[in-house]
N, CA, C and O atoms as a Tinker XYZ file with bonds, in Angstrom:
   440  protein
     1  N    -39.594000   15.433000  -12.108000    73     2
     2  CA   -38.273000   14.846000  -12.283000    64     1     3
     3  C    -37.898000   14.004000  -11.091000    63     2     4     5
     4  O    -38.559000   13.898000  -10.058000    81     3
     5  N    -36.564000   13.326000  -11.415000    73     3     6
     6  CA   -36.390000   12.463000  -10.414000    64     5     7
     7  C    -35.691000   13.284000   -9.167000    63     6     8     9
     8  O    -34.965000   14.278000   -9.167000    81     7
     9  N    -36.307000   12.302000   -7.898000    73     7    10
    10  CA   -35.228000   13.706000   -6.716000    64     9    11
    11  C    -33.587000   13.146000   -6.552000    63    10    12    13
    12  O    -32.750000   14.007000   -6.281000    81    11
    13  N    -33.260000   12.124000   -6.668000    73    11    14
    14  CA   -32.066000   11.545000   -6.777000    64    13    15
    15  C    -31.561000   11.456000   -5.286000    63    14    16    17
    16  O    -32.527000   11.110000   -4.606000    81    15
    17  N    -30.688000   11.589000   -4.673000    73    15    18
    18  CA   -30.468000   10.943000   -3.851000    64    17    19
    19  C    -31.109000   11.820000   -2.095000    63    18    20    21
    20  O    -30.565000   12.859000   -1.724000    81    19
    21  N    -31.952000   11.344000   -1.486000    73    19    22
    22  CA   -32.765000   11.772000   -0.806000    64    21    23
    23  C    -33.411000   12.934000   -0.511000    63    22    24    25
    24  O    -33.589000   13.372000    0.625000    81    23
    25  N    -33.798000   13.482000   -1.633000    73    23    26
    26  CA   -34.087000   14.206000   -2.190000    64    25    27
    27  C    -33.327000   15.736000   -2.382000    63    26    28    29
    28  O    -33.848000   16.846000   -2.271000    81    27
    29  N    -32.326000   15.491000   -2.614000    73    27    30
    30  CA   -31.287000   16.621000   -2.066000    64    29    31
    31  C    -31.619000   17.490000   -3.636000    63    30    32    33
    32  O    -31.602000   18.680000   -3.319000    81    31
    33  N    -31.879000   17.397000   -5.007000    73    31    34
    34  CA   -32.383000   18.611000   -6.049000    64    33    35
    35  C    -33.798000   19.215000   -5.624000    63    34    36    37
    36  O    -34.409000   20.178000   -6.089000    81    35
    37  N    -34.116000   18.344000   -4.598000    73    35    38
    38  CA   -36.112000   19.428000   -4.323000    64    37    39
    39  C    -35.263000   20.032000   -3.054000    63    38    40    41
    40  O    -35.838000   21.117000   -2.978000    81    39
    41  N    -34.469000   20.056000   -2.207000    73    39    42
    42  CA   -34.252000   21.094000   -1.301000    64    41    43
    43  C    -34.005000   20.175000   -0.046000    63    42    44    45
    44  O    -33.780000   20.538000    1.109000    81    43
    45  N    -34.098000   18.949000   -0.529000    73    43    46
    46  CA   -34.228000   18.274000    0.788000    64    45    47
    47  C    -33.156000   17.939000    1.252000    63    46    48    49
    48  O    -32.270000   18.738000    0.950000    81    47
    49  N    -32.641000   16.638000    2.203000    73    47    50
    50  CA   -31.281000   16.351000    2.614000    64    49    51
    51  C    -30.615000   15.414000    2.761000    63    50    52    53
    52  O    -31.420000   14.538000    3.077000    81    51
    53  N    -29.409000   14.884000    2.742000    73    51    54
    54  CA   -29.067000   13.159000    2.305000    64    53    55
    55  C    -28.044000   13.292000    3.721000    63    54    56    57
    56  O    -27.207000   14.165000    3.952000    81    55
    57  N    -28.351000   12.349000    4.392000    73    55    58
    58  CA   -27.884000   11.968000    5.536000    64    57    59
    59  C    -26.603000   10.537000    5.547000    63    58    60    61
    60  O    -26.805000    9.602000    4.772000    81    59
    61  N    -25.450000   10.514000    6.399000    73    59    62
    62  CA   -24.901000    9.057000    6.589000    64    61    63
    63  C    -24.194000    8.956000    7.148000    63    62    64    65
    64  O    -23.855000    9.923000    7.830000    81    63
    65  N    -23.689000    8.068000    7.215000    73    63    66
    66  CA   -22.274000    7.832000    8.615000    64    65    67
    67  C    -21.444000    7.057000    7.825000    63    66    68    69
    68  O    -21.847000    6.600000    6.756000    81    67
    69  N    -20.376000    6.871000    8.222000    73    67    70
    70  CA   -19.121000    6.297000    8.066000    64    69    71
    71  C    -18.178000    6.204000    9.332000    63    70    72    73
    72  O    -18.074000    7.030000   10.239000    81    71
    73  N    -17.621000    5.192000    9.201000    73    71    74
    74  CA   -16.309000    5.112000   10.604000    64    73    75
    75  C    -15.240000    5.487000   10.369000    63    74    76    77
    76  O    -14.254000    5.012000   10.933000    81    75
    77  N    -15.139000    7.001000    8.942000    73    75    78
    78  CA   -13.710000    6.855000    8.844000    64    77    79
    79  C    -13.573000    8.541000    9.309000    63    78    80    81
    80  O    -14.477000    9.374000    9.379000    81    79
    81  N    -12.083000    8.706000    9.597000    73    79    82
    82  CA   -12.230000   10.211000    9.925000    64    81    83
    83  C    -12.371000   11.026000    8.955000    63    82    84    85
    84  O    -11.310000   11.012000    8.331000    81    83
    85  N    -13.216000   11.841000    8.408000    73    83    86
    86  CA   -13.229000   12.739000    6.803000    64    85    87
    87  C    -12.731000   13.390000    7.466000    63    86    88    89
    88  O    -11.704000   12.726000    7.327000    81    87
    89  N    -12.354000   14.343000    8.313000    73    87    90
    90  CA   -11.838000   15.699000    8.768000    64    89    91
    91  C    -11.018000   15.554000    9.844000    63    90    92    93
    92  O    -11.522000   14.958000   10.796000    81    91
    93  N     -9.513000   16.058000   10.002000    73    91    94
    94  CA    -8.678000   16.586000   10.990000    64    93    95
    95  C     -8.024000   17.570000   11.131000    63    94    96    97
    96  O     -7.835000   18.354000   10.201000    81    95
    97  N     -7.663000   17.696000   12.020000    73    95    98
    98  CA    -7.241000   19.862000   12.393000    64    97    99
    99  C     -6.125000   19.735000   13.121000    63    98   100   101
   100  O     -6.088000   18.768000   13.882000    81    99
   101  N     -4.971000   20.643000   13.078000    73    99   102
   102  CA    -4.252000   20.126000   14.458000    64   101   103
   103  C     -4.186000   21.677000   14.874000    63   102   104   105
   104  O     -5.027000   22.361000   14.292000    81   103
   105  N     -3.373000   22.343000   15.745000    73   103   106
   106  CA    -3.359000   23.095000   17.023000    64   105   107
   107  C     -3.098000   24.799000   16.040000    63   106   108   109
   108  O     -3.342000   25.957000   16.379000    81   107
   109  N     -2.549000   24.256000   14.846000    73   107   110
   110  CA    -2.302000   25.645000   13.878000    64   109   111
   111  C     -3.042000   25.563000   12.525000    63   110   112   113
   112  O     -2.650000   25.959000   11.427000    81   111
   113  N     -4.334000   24.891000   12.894000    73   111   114
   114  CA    -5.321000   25.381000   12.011000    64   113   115
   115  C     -5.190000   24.719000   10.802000    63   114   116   117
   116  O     -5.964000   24.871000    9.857000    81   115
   117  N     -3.960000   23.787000   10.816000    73   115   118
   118  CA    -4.267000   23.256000    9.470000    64   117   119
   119  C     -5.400000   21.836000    9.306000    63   118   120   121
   120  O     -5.672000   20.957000   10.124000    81   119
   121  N     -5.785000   22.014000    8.203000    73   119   122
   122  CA    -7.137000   21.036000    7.921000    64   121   123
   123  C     -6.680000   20.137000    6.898000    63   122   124   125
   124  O     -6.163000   20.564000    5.866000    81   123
   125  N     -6.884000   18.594000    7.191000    73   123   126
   126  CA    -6.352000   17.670000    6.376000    64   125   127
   127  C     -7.718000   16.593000    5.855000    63   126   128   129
   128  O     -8.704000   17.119000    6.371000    81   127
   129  N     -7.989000   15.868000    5.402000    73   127   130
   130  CA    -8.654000   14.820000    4.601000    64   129   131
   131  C     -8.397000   13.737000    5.111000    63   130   132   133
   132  O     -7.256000   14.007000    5.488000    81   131
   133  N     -8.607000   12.386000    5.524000    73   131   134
   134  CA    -8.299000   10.906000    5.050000    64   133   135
   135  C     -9.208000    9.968000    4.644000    63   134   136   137
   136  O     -9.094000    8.773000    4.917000    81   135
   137  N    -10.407000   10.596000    3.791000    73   135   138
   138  CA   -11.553000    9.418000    3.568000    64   137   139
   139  C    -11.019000    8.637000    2.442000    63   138   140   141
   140  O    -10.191000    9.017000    1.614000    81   139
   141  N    -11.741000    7.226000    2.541000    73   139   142
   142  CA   -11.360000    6.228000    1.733000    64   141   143
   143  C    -12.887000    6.218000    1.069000    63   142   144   145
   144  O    -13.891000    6.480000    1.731000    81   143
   145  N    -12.908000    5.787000   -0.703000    73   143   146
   146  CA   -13.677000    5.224000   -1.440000    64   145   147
   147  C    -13.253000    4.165000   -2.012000    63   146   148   149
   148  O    -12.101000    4.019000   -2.422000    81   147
   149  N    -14.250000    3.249000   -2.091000    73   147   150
   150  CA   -13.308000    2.033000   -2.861000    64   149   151
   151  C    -12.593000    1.448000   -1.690000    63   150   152   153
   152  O    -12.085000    2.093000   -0.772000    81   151
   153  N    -12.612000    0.100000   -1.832000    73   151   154
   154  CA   -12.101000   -0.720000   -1.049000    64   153   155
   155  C    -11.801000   -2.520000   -1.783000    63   154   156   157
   156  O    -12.607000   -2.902000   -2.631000    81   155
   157  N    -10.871000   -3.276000   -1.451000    73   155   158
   158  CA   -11.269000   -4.463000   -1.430000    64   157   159
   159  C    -10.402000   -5.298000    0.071000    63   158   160   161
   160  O     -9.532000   -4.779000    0.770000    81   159
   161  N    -10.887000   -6.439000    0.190000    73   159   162
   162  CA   -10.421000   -7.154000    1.611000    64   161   163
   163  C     -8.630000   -7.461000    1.131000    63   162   164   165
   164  O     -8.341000   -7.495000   -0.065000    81   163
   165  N     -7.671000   -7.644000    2.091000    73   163   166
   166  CA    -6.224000   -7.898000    1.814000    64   165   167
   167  C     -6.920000   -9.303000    1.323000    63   166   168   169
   168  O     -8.083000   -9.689000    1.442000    81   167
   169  N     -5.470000  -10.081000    0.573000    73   167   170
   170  CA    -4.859000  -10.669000    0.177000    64   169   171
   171  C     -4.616000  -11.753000    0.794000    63   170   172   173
   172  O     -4.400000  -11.288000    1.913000    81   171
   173  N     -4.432000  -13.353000    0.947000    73   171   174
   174  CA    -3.810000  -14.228000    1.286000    64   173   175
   175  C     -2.300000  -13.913000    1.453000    63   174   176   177
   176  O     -1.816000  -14.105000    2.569000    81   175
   177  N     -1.407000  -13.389000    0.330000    73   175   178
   178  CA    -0.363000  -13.061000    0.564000    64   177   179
   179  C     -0.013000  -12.018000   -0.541000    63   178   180   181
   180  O     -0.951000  -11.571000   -1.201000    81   179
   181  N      0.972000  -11.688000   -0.742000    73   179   182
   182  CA     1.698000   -9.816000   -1.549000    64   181   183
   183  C      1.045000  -10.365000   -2.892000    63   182   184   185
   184  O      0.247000   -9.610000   -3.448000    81   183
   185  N      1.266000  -11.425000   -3.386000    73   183   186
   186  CA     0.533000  -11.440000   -4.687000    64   185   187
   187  C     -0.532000  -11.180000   -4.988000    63   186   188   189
   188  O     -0.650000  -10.467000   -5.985000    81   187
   189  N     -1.689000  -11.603000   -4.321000    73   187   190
   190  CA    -2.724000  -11.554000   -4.119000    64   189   191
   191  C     -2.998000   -9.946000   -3.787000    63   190   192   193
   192  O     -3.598000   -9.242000   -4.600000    81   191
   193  N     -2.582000   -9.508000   -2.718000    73   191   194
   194  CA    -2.663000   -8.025000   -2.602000    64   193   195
   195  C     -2.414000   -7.194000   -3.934000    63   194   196   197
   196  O     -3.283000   -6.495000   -4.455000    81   195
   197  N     -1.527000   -7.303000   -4.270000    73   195   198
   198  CA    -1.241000   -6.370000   -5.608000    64   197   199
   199  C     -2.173000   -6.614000   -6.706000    63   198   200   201
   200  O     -2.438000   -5.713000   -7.502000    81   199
   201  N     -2.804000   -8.052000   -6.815000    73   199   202
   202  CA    -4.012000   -7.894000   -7.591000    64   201   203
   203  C     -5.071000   -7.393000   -7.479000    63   202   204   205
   204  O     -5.730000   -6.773000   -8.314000    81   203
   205  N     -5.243000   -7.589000   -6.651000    73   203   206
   206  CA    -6.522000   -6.270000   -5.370000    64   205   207
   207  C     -6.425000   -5.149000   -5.546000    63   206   208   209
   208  O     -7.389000   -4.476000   -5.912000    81   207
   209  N     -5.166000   -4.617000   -5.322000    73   207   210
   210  CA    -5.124000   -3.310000   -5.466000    64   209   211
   211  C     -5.319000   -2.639000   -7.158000    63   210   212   213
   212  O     -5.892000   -1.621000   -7.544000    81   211
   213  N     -4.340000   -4.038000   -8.133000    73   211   214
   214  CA    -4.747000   -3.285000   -9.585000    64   213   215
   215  C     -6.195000   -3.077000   -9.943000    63   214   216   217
   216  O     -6.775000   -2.175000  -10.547000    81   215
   217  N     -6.603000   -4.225000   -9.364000    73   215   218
   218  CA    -8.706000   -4.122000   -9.439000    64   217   219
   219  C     -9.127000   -3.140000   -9.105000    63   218   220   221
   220  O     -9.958000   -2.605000   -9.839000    81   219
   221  N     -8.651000   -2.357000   -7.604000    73   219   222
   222  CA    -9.441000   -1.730000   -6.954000    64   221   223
   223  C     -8.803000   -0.238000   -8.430000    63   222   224   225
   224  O     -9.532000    0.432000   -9.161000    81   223
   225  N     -7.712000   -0.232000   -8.364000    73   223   226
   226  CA    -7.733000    0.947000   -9.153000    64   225   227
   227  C     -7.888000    1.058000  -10.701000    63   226   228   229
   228  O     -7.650000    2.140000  -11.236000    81   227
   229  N     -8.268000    0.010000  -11.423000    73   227   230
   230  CA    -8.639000   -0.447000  -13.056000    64   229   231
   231  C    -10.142000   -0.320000  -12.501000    63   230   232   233
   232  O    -10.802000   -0.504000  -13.524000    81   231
   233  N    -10.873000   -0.148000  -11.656000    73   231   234
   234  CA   -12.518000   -0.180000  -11.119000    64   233   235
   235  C    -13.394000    1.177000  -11.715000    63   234   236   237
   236  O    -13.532000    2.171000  -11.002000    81   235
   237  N    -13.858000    1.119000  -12.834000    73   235   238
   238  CA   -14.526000    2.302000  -12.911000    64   237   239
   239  C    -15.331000    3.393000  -11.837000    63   238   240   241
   240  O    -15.183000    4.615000  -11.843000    81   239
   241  N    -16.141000    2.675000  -11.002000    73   239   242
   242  CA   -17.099000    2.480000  -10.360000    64   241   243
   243  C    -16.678000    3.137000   -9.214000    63   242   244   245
   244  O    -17.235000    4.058000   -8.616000    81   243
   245  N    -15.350000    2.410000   -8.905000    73   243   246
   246  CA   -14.197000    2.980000   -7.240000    64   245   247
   247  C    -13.219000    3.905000   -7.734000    63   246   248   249
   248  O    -12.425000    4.253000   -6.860000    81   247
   249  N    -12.983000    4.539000   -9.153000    73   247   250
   250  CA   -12.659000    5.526000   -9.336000    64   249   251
   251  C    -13.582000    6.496000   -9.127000    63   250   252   253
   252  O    -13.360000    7.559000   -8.547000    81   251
   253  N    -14.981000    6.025000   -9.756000    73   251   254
   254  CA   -15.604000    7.275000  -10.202000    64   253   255
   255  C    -15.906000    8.007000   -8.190000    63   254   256   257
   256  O    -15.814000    9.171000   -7.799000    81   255
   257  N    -16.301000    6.577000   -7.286000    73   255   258
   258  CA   -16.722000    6.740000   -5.886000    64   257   259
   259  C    -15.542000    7.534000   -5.512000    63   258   260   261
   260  O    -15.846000    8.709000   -5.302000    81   259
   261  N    -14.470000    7.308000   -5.383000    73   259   262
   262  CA   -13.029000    8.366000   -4.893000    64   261   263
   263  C    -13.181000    9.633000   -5.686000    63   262   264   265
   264  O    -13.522000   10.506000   -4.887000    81   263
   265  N    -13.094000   10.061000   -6.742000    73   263   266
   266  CA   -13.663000   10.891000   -7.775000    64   265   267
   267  C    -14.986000   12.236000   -6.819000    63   266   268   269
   268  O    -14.852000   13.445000   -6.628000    81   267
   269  N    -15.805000   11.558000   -6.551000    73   267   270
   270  CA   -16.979000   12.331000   -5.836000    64   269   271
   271  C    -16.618000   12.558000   -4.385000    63   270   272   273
   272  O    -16.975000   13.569000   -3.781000    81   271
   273  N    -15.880000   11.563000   -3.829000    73   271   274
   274  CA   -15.782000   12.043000   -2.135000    64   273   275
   275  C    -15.406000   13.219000   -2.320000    63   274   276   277
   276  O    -15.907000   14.272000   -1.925000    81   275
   277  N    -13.940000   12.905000   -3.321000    73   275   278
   278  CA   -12.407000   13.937000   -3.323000    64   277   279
   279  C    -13.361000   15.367000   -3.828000    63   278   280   281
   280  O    -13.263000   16.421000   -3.198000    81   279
   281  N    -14.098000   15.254000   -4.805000    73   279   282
   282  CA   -14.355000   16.790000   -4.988000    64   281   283
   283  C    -15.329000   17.325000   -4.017000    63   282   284   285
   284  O    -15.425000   18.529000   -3.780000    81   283
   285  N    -16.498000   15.844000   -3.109000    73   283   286
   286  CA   -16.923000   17.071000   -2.342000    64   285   287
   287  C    -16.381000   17.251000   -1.066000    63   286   288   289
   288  O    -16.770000   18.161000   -0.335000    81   287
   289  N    -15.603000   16.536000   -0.776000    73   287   290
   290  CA   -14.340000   17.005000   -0.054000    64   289   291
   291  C    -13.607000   18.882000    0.057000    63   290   292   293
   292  O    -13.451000   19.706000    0.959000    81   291
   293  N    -13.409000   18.836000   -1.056000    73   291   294
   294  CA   -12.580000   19.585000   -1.485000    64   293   295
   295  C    -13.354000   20.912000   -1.550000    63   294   296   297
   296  O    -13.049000   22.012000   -1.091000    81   295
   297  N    -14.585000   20.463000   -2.335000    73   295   298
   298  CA   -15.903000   21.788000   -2.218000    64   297   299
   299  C    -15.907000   22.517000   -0.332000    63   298   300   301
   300  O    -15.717000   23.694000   -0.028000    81   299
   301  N    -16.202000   21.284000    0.676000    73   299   302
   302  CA   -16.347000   21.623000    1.688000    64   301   303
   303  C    -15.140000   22.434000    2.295000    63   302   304   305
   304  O    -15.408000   23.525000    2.798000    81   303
   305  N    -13.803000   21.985000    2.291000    73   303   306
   306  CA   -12.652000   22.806000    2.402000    64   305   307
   307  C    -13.024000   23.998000    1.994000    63   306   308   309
   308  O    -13.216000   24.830000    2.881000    81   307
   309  N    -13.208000   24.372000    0.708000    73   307   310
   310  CA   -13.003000   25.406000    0.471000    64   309   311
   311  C    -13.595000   26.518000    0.409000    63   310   312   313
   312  O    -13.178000   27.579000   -0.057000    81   311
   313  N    -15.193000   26.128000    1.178000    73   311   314
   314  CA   -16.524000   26.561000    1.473000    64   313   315
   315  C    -15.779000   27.217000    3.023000    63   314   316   317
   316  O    -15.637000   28.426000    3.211000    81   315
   317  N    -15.402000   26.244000    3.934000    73   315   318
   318  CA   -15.099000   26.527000    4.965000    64   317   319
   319  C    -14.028000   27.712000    5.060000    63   318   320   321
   320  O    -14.074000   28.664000    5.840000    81   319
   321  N    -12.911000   27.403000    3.950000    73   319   322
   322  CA   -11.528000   28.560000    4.165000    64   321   323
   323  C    -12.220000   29.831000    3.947000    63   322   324   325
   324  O    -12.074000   30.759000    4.743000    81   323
   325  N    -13.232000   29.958000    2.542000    73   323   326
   326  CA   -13.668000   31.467000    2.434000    64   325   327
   327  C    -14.318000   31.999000    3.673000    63   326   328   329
   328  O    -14.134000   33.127000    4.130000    81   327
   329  N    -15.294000   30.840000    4.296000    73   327   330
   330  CA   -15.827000   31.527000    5.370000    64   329   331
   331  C    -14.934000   32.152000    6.709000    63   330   332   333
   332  O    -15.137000   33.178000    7.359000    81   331
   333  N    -14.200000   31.435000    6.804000    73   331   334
   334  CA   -12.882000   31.856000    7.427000    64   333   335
   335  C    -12.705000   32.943000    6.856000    63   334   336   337
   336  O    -13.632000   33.723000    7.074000    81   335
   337  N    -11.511000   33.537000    5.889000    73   335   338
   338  CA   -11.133000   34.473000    5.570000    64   337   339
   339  C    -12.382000   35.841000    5.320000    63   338   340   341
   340  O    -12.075000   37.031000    5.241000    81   339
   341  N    -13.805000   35.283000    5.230000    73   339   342
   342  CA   -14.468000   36.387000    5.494000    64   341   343
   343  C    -14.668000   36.905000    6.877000    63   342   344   345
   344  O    -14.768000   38.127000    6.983000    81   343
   345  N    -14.740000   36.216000    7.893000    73   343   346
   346  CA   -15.063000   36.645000    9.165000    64   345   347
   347  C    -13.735000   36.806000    9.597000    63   346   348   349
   348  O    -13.823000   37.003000   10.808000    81   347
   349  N    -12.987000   36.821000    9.386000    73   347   350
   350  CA   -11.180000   37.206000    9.641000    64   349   351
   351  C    -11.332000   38.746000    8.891000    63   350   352   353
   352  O    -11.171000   39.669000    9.689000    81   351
   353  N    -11.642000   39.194000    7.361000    73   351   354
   354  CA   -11.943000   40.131000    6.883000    64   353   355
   355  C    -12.614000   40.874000    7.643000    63   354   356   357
   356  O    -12.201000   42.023000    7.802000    81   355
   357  N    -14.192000   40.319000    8.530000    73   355   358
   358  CA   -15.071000   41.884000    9.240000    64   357   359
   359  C    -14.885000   41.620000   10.441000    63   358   360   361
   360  O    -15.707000   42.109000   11.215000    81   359
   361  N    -13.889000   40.864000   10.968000    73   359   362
   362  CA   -13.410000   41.289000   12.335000    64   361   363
   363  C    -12.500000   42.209000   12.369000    63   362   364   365
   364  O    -12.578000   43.061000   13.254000    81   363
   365  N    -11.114000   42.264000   11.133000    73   363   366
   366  CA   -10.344000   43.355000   11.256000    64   365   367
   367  C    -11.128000   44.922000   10.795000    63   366   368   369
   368  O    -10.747000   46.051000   11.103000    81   367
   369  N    -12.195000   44.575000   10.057000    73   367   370
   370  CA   -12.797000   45.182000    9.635000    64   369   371
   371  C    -13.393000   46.497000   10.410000    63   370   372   373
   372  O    -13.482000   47.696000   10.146000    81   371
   373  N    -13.820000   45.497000   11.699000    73   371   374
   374  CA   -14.896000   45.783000   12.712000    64   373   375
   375  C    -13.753000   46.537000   13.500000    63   374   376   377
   376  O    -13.970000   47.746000   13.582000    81   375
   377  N    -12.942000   46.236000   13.917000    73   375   378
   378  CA   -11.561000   46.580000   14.784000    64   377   379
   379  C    -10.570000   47.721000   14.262000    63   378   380   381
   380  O     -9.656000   48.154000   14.964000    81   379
   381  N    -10.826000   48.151000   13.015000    73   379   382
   382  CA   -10.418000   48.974000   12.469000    64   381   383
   383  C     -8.678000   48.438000   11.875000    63   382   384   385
   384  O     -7.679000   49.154000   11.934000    81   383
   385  N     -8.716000   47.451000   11.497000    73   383   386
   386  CA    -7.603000   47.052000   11.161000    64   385   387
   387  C     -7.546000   45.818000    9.823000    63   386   388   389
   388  O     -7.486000   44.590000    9.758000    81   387
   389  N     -7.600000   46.862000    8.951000    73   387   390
   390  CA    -7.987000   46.183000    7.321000    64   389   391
   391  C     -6.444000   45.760000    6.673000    63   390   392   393
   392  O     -6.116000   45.689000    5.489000    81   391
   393  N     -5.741000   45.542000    7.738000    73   391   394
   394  CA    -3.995000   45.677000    7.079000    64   393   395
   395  C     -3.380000   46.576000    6.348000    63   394   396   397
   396  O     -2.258000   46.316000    5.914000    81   395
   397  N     -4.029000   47.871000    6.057000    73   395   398
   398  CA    -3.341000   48.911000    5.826000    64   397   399
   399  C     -3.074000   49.503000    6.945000    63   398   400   401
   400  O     -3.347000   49.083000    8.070000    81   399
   401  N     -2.412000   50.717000    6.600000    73   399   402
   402  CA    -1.491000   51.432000    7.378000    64   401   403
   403  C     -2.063000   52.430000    8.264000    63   402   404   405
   404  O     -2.975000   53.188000    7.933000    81   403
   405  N     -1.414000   52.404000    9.571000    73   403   406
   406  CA    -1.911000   52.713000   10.676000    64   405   407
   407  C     -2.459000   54.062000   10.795000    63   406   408   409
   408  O     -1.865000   55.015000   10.291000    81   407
   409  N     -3.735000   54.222000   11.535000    73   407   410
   410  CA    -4.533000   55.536000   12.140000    64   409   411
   411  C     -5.158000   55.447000   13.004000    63   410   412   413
   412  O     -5.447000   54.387000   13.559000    81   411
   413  N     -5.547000   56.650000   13.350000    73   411   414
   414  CA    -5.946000   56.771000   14.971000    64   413   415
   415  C     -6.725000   55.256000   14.967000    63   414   416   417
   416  O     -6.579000   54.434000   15.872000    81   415
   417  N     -7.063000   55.176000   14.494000    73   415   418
   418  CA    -8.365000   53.802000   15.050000    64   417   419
   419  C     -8.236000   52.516000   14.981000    63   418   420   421
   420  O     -9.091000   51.644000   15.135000    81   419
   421  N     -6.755000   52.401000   14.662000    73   419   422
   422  CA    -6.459000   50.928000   14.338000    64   421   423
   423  C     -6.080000   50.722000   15.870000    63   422   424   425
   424  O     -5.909000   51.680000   16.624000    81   423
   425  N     -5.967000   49.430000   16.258000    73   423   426
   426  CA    -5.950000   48.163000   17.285000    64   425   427
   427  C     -5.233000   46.942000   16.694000    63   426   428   429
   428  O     -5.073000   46.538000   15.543000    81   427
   429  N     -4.881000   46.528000   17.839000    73   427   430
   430  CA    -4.188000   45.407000   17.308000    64   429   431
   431  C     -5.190000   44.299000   17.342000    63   430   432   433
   432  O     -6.172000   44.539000   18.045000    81   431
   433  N     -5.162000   43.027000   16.682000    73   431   434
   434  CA    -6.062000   42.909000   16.915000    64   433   435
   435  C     -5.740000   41.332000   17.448000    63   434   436   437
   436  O     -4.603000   41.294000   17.919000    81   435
   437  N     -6.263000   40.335000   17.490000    73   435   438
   438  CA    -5.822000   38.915000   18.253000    64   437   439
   439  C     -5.960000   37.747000   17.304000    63   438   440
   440  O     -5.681000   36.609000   17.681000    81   439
């Protein structure tokens, strides 16, 4: 069969860059998005822009490309939060502090 994009269905791995920020965090952990798919150049002037923009979004092609960032976007988020909330899980775990109610062995924990 075919391997499709560098060979990432045989096990292998698809590599790339971009100059845009896919990922930001600020100081309380929250995690935000701003990648762009789909693009076209501005406009001579507002008219021109707004036709650009109806193109860019009547675009099968730059839907379907926004379409794939956004979900594997979204896959990765949410790959990352479980892993979070699991190692948040066997640290209280480990510490004796599962958020139930207190006994000799609970700690507070950080």
């Amino acid at each position: 069969g075919e391997e499709g994009m560098g060979g990432v269905e045989s096990g292998g791995a698809f590599f790339g860059c971009t100059p845009e920020k896919l990922f930001d965090s600020d100081m309380r952990g929250h995690v935000r998005t701003m990648a762009v798919a789909g693009t076209r150049p501005r406009g001579s002037d507002s008219e021109e822009d707004q036709r650009l923009g109806r193109d860019l979004m009547s675009s099968p092609k730059d839907m379907s490309e926004n379409r794939i960032v956004a979900e594997f976007l979204q896959d990765r988020l949410l790959s990352l939060a479980e892993l979070h909330e699991s190692q948040k899980r066997l640290k209280q775990a480990l510490n004796g502090t599962d958020g139930s109610s207190s006994g000799p062995n609970s700690t507070e924990s950080a």
